[in-house]
C-alpha positions as CSV (number, residue, x, y, z in Angstrom):
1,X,0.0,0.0,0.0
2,X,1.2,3.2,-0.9
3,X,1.4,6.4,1.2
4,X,-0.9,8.4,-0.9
5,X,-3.6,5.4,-0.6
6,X,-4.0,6.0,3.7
7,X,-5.8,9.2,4.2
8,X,-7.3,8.4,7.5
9,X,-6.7,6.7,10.8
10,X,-8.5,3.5,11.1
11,X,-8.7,4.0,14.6
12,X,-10.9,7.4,15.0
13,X,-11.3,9.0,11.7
14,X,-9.4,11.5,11.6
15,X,-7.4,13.0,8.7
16,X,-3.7,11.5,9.2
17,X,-0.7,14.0,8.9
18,X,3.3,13.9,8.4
19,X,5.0,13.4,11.8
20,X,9.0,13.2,12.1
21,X,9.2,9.6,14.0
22,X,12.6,7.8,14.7
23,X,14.2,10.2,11.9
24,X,11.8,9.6,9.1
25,X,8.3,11.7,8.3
26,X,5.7,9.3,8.4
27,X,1.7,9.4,8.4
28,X,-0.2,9.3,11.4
29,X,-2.6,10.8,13.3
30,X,-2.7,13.9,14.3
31,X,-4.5,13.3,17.6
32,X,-2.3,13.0,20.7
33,X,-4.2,10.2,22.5
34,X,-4.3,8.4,19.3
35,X,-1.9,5.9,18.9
36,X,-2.2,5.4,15.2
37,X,1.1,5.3,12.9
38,X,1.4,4.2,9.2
39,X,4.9,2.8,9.1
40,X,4.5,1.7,5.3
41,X,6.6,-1.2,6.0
42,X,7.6,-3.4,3.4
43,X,5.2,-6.8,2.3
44,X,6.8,-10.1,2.3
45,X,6.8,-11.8,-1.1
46,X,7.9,-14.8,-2.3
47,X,9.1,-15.8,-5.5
48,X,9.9,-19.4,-7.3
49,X,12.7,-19.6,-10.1
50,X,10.9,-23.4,-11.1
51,X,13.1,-26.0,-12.4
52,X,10.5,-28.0,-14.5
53,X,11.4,-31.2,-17.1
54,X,15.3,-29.7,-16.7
55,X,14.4,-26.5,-17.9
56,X,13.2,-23.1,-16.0
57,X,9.8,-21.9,-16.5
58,X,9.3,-18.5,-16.5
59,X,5.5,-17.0,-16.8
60,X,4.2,-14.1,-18.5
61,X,0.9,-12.2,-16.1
62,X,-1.9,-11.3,-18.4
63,X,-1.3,-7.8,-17.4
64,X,2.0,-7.5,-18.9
65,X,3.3,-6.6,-22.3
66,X,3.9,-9.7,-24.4
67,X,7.3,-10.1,-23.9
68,X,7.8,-9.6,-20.5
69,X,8.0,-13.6,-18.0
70,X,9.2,-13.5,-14.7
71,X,9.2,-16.1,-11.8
72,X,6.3,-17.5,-10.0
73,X,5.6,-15.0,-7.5
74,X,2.8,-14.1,-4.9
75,X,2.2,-12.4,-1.5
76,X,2.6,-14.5,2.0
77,X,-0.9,-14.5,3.5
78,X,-2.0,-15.0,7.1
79,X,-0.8,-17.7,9.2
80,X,1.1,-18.9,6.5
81,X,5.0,-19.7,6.1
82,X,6.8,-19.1,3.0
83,X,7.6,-22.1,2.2
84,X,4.0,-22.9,2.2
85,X,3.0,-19.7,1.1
86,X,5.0,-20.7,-2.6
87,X,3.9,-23.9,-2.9
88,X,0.5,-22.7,-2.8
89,X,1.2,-19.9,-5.4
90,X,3.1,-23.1,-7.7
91,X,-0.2,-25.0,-7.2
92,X,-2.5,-22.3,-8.0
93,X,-0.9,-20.8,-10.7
94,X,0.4,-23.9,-12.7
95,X,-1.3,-26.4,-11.1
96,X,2.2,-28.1,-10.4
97,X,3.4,-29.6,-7.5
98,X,7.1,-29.1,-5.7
99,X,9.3,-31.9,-4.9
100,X,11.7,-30.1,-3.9
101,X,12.3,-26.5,-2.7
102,X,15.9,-24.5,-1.5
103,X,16.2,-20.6,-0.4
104,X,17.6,-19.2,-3.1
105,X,17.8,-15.6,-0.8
106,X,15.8,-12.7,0.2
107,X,15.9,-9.5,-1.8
108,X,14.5,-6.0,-1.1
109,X,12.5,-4.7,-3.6
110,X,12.7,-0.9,-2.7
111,X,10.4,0.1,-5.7
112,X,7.4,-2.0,-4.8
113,X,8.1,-1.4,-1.1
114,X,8.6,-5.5,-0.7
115,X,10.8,-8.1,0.6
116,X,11.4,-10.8,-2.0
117,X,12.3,-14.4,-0.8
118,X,13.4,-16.3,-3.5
119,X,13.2,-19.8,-4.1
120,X,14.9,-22.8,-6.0
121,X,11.9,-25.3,-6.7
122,X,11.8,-28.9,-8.4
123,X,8.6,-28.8,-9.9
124,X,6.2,-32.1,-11.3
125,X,2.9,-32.1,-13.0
126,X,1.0,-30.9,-16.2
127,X,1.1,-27.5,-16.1
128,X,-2.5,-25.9,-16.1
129,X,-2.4,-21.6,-16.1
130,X,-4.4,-20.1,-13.5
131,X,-6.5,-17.2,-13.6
132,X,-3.7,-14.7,-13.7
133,X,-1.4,-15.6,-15.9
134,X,-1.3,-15.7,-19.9
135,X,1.2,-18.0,-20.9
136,X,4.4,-19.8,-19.9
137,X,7.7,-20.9,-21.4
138,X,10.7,-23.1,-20.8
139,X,14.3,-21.8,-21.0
140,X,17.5,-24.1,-20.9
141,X,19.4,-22.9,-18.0
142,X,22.1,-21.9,-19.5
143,X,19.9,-20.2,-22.0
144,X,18.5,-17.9,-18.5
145,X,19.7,-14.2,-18.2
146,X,18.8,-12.4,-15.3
147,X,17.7,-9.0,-15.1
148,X,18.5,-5.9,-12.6
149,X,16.1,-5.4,-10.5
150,X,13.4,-7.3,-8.3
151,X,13.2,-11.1,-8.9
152,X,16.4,-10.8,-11.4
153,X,18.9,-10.9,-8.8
154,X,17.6,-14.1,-7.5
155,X,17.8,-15.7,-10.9
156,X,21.5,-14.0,-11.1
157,X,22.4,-15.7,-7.5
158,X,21.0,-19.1,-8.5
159,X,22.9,-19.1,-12.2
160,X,26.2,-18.1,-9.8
161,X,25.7,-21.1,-7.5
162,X,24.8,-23.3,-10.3
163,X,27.9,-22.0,-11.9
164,X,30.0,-23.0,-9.2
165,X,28.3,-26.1,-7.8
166,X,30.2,-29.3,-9.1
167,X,28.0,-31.1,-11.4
168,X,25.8,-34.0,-9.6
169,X,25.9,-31.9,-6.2
């Protein structure tokens, strides 16, 4: 959620303002017996580069331009662990299951105010596109260039390990 999308305290109403806390100006309300600050902290996200018949599948959201796939990705909801939360995102966007699943690493993603925790998963199945996606396609690894920003640097880090993993380890 965005700064400009809180206008009001969700405790009394009242029109939130800019207050300097702990260094930083920061919404909250105006009221001094209300409690109320929006610290805008970054959402946990995870993210699955998916190792699928030997290849990596990338996916392409039906929002995007046409030439534009990325990994598997989806928000952690309550009560939920990420490793649970991204096999329920591999199930219900590709219908796919994981057999097995490694932390790639976690990534802040300053421009969409998240933390990206990236994982290496084994995946097994027919592949069946959920509602949000448009289409899907398989890339040799070696083939797999990563890009600068967000989700890239986790497929960066996992073509570096990969690159210096002996082969059968």
């Amino acid at each position: 959620m965005a700064m400009t999308e809180v206008k009001f305290c969700p405790y009394c109403g009242t029109h939130l303002g800019l207050k300097k806390l702990e260094g930083k100006e920061r919404l909250s309300c105006p009221r001094e017996d209300c409690p109320y600050v929006f610290w805008d902290n970054p959402l946990p996200v995870v993210a699955a580069l998916i190792e699928y018949d030997g290849k990596i599948l990338l996916a392409r959201n039906k929002a995007w331009p046409e030439k534009i796939f990325a990994l598997i990705t989806g928000f952690l909801e309550k009560g939920e662990t990420p490793q649970a939360a991204i096999e329920r995102e591999i199930r219900e966007e590709l219908d796919l299951d994981s057999t097995a699943l490694s932390i790639i690493g976690l990534y802040a993603f300053f421009e969409q105010n998240q933390l990206i925790i990236a994982y290496h998963a084994v995946c097994t199945g027919s592949i069946t596109l959920g509602d949000e996606l448009a289409e899907t396609k398989l890339i040799p690894a070696e083939k797999l260039r990563p890009w600068p920003f967000g989700t890239g640097l986790a497929v960066r880090d996992w073509l570096e390990k990969r690159k210096n993993t002996p082969a059968g380890h």
